[in-house]
Residue frames as qw, qx, qy, qz and C-alpha x, y, z in Angstrom:
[[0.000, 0.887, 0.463, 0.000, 0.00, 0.00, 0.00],
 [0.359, 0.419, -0.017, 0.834, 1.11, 3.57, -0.28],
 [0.166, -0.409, -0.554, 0.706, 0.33, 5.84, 2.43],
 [0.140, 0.827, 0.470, 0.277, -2.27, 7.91, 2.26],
 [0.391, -0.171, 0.001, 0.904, -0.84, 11.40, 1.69],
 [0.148, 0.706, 0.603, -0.341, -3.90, 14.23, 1.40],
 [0.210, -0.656, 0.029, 0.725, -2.17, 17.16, 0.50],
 [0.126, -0.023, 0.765, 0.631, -1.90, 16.18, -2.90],
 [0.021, -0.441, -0.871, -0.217, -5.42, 15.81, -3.11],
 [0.048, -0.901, -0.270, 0.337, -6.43, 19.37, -1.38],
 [0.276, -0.409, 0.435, 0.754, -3.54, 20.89, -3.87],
 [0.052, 0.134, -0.697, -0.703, -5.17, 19.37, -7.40],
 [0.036, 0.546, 0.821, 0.161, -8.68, 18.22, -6.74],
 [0.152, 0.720, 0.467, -0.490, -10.43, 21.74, -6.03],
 [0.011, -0.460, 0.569, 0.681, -8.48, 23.02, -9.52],
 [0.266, -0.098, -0.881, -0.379, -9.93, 20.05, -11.47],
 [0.133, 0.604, 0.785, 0.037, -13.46, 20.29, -10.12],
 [0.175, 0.724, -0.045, -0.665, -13.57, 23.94, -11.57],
 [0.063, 0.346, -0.665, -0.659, -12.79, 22.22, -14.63],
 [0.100, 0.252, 0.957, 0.102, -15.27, 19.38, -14.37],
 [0.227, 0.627, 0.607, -0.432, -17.90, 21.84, -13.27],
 [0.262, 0.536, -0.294, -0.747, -16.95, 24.15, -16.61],
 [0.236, 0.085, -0.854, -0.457, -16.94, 21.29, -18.97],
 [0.506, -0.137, -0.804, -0.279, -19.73, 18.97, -17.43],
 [0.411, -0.601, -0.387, -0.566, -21.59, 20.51, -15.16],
 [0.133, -0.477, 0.602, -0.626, -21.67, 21.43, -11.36],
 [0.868, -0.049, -0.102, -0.484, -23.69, 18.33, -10.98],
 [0.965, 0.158, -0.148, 0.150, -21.23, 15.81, -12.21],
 [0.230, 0.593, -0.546, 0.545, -18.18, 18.29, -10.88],
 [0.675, -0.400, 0.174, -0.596, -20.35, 18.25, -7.21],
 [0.977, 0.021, 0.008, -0.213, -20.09, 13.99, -7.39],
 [0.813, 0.365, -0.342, 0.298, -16.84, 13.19, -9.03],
 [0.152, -0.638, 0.462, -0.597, -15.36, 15.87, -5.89],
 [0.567, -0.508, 0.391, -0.518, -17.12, 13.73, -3.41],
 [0.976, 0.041, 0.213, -0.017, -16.87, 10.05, -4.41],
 [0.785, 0.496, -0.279, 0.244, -13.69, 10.85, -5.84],
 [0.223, -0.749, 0.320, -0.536, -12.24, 11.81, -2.69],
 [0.873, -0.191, 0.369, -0.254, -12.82, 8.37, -1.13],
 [0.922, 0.385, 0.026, 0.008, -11.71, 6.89, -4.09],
 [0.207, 0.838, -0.421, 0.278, -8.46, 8.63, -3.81],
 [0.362, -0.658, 0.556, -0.355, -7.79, 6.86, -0.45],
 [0.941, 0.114, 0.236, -0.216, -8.73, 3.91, -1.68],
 [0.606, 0.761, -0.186, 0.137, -6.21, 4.04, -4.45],
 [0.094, 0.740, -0.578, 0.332, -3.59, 4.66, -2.38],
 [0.651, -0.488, 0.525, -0.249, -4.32, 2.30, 0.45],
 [0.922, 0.234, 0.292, -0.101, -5.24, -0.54, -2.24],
 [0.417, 0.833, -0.356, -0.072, -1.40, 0.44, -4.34],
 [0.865, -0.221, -0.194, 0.406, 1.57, -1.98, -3.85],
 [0.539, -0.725, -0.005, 0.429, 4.23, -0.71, -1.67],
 [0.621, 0.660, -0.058, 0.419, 6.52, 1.88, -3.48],
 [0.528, -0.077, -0.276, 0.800, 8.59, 2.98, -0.58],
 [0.144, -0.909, -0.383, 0.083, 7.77, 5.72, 1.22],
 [0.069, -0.834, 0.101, 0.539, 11.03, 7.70, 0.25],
 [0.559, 0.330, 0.516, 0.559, 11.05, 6.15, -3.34],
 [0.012, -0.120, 0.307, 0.944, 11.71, 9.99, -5.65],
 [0.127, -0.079, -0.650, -0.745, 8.79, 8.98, -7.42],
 [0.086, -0.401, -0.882, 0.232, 5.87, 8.90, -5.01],
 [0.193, 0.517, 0.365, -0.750, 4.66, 12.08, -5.38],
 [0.216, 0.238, -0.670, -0.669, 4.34, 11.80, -9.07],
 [0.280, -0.181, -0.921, -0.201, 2.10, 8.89, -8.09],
 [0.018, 0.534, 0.635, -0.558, -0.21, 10.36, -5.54],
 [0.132, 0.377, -0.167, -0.901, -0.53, 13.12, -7.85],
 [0.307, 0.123, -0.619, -0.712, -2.10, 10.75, -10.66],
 [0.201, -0.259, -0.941, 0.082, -4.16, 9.14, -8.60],
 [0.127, 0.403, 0.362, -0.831, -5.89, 12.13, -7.87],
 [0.278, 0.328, -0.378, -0.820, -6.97, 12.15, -11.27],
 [0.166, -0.081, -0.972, -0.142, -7.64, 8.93, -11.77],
 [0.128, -0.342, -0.821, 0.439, -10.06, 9.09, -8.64],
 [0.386, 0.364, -0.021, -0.848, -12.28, 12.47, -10.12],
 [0.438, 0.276, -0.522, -0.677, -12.60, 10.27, -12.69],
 [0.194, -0.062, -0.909, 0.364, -13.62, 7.38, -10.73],
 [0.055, 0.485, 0.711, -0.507, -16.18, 9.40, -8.71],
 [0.394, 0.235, -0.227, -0.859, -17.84, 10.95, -11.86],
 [0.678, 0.411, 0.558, -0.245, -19.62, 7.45, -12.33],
 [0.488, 0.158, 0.693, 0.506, -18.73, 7.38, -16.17],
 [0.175, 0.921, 0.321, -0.136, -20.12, 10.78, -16.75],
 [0.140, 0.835, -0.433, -0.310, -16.47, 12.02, -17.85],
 [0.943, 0.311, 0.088, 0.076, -14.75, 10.21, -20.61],
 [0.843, -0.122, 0.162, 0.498, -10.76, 9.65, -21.20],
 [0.244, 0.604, 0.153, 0.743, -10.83, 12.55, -23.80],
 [0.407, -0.869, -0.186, -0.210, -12.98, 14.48, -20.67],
 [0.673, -0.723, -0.047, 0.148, -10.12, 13.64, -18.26],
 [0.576, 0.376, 0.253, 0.681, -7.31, 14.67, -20.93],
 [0.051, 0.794, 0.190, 0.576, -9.41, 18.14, -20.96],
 [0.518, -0.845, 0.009, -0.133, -9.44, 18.62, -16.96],
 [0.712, -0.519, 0.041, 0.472, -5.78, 17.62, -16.31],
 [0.379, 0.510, 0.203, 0.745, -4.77, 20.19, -19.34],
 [0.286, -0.802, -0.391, -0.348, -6.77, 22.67, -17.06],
 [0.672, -0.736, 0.080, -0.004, -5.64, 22.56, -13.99],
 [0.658, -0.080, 0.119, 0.739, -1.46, 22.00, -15.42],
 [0.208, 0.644, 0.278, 0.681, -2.51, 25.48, -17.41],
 [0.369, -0.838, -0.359, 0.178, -3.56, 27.22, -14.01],
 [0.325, 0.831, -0.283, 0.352, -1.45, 30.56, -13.87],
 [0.529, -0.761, 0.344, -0.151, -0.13, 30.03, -10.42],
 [0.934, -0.122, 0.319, 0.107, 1.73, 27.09, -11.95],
 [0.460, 0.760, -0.152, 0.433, 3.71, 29.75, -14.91],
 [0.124, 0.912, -0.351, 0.173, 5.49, 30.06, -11.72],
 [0.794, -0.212, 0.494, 0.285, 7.40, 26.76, -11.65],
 [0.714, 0.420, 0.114, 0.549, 9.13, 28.21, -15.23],
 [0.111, 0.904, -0.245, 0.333, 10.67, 30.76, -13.64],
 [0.666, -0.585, 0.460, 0.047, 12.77, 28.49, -11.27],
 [0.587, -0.313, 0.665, 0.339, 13.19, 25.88, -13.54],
 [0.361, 0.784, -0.145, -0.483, 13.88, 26.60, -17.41],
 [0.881, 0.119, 0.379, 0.257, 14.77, 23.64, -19.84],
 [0.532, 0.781, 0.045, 0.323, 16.42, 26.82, -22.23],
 [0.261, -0.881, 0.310, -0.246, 18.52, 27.36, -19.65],
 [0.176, 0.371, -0.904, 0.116, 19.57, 24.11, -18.35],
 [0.842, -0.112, -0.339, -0.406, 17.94, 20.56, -17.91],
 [0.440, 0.300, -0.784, 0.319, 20.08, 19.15, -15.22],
 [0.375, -0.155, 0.410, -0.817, 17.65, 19.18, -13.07],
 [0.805, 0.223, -0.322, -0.445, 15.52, 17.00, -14.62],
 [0.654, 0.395, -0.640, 0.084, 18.34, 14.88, -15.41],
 [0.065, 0.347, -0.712, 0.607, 19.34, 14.52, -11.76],
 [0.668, -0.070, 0.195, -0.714, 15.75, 13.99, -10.73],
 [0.860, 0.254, -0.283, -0.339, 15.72, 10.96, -12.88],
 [0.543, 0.337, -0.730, 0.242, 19.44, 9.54, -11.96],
 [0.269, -0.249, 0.534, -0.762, 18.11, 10.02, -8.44],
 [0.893, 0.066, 0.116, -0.431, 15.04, 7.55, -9.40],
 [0.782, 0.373, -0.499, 0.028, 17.30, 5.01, -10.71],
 [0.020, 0.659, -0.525, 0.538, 19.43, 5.33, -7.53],
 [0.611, -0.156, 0.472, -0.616, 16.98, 4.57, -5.24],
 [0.935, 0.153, -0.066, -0.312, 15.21, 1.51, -7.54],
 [0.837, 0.155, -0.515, 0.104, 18.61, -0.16, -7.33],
 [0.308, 0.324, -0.797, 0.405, 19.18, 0.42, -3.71],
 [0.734, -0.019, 0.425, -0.529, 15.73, -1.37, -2.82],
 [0.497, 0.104, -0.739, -0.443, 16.03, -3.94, -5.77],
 [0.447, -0.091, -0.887, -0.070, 13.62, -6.55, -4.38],
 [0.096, -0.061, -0.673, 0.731, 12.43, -4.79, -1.62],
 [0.395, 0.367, 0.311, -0.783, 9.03, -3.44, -2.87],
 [0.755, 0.394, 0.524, 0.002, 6.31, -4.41, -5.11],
 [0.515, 0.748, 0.287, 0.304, 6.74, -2.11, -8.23],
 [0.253, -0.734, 0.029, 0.630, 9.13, 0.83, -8.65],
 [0.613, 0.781, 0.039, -0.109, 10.09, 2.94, -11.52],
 [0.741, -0.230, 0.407, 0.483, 13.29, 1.79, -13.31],
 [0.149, 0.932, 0.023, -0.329, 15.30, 3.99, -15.44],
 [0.781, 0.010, 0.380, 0.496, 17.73, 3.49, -18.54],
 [0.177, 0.916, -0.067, -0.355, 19.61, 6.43, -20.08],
 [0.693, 0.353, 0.294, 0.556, 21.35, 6.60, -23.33],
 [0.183, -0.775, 0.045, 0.603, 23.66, 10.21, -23.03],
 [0.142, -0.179, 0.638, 0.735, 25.22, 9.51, -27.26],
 [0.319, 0.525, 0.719, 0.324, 21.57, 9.21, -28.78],
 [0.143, 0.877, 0.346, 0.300, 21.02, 13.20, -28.78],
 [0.443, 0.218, -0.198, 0.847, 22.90, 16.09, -29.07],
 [0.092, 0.285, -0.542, 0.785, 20.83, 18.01, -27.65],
 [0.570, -0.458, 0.016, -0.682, 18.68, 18.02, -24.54],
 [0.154, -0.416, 0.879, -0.176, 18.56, 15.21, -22.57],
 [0.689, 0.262, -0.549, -0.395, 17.15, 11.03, -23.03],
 [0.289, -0.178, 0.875, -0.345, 15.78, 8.62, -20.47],
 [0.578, -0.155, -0.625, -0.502, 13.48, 5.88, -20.68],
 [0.593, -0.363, 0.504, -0.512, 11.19, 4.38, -18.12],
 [0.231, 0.174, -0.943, -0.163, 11.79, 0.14, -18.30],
 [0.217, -0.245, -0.832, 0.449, 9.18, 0.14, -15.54],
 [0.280, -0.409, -0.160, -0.854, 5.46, 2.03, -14.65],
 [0.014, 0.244, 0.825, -0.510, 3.81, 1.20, -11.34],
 [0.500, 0.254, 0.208, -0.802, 1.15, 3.78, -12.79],
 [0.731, 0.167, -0.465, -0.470, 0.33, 1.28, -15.99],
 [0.302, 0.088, -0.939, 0.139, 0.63, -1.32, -13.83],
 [0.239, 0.268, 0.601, -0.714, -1.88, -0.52, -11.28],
 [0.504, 0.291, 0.087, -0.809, -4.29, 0.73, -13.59],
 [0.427, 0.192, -0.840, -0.274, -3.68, -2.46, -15.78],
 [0.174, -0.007, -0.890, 0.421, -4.26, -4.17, -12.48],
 [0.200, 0.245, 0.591, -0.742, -7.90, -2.38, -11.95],
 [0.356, 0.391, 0.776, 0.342, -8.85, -2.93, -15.42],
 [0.099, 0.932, 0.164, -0.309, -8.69, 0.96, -16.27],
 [0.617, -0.032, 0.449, 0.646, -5.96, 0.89, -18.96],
 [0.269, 0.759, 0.442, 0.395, -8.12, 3.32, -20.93],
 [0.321, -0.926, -0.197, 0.024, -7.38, 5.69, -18.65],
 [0.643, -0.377, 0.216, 0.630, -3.21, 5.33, -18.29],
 [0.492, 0.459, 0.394, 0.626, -2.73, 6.85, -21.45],
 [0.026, -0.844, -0.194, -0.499, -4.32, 10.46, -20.49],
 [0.420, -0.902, 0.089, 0.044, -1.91, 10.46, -17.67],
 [0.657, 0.120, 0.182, 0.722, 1.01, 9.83, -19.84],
 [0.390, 0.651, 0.236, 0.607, 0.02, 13.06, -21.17],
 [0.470, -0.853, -0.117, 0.197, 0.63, 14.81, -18.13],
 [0.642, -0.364, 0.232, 0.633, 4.27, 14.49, -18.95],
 [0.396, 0.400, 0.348, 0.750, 4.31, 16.73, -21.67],
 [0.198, -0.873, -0.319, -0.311, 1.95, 19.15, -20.17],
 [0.703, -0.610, 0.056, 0.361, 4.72, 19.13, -17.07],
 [0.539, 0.098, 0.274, 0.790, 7.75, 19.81, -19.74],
 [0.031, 0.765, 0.506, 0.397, 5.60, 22.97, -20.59],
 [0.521, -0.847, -0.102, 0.008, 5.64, 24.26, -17.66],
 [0.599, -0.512, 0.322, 0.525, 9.76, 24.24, -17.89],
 [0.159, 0.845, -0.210, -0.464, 9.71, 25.76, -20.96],
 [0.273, -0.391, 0.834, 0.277, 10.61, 22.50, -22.60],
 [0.792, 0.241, -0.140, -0.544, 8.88, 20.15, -24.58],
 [0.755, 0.024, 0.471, -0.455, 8.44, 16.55, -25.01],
 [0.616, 0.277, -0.558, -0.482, 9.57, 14.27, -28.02],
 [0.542, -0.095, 0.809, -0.208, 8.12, 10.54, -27.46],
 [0.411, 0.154, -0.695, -0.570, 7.77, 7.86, -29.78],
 [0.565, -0.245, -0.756, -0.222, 6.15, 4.96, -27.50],
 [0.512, -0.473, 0.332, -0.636, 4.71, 4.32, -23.79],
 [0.164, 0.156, -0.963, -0.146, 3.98, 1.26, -21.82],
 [0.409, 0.355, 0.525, -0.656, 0.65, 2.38, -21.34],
 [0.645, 0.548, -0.187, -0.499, 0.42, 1.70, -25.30],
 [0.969, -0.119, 0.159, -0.148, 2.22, -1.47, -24.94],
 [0.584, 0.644, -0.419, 0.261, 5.50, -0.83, -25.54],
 [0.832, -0.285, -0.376, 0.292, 8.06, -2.13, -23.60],
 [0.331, -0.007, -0.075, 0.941, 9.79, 1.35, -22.73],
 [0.063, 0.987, 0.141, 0.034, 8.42, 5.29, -22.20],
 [0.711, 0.238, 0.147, 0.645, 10.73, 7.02, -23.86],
 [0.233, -0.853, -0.269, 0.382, 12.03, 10.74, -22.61],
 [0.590, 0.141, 0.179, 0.775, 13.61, 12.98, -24.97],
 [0.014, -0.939, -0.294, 0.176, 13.35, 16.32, -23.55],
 [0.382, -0.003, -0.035, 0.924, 14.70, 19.93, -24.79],
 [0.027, -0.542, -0.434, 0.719, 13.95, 23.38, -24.38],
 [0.431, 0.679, 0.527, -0.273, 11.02, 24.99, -26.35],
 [0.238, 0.877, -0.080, -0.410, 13.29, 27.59, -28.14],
 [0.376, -0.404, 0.715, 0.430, 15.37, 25.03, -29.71],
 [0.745, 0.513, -0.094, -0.417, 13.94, 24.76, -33.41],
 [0.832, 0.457, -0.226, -0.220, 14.62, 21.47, -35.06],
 [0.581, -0.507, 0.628, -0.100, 16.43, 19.36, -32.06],
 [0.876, 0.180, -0.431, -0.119, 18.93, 16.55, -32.56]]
């Protein structure tokens, strides 16, 4: 299980039921808020164990928030729907200021570090937890920006595991919406929420016109 961790949820669910209630009514916003709220905890309690100081846990609480709106809408928002509301609520202005700290046109080591930091950690637990994210980086396949892959997804795994696969896919797209926000962008060719055996990360910054 993952601990249940709230904050996340009082951070991104009142954001995203302003979106639900623009798109699809203060009815179905009203519902998905309250039953999705539960559902959240659920989610977490019901998650295999990812370490409680695995790098990557908030990344997961975070998408489970989403998941769980969509959950407690009762099938009144659709995959495309929950696409629209996490576009929404990454778009908020208060969130233009995470690119002023951290600026892929500037420098992506940050990132990068984030990521060698996840790898770290996944091989000094190997065996210790259920699922963790596992990381493989290739530094000669692009000049520029930088190029990780995930070997590993606890999120498609779970969701695989609740028989909501339809659903992984619109929180892949988070990651691009995130690069945004750093003033970067996003090239990907596959996911393993689309059944590939890799998610593939090739990020640079936005102003770079015709990246290799």
């Amino acid at each position: 299980m993952v601990p249940y961790k709230p904050q996340y949820w009082h951070l991104i669910a009142p954001f995203a039921k302003r979106s639900i209630a623009k798109r699809f009514g203060r009815e179905v916003a009203d519902r998905a808020y309250a039953k999705g709220a539960q559902a959240y905890r659920d989610l977490l309690l019901c998650a295999p164990d990812l370490g409680d100081d695995n790098p990557m846990l908030g990344t997961f609480c975070e998408s489970m928030v989403f998941v769980a709106l969509w959950m407690g809408a009762d099938g009144a928002i659709s995959v495309d729907g929950l696409r629209q509301m996490t576009a929404d609520v990454l778009g908020i202005p208060v969130l233009k200021a995470v690119g002023l700290v951290k600026n892929g046109n500037r420098s992506l080591d940050f990132q990068l570090e984030g990521m060698k930091n996840t790898e770290a950690w996944a091989q000094a637990h190997e065996g210790e937890f259920d699922s963790a994210w596992r990381v493989r980086f290739d530094d000669a396949l692009h000049r520029d920006g930088i190029f990780f892959e995930y070997t590993r997804c606890p999120i498609a795994e779970y969701m695989a595991e609740l028989g909501v696969s339809e659903v992984t896919p619109a929180i892949c797209e988070l990651d691009h919406l995130m690069c945004k926000l750093i003033h970067s962008k996003l090239y990907r060719e596959h996911t393993i929420a689309d059944g590939a055996a890799t998610c593939d990360y090739w990020i640079v910054g936005d102003k770079i016109e015709n990246p290799r």
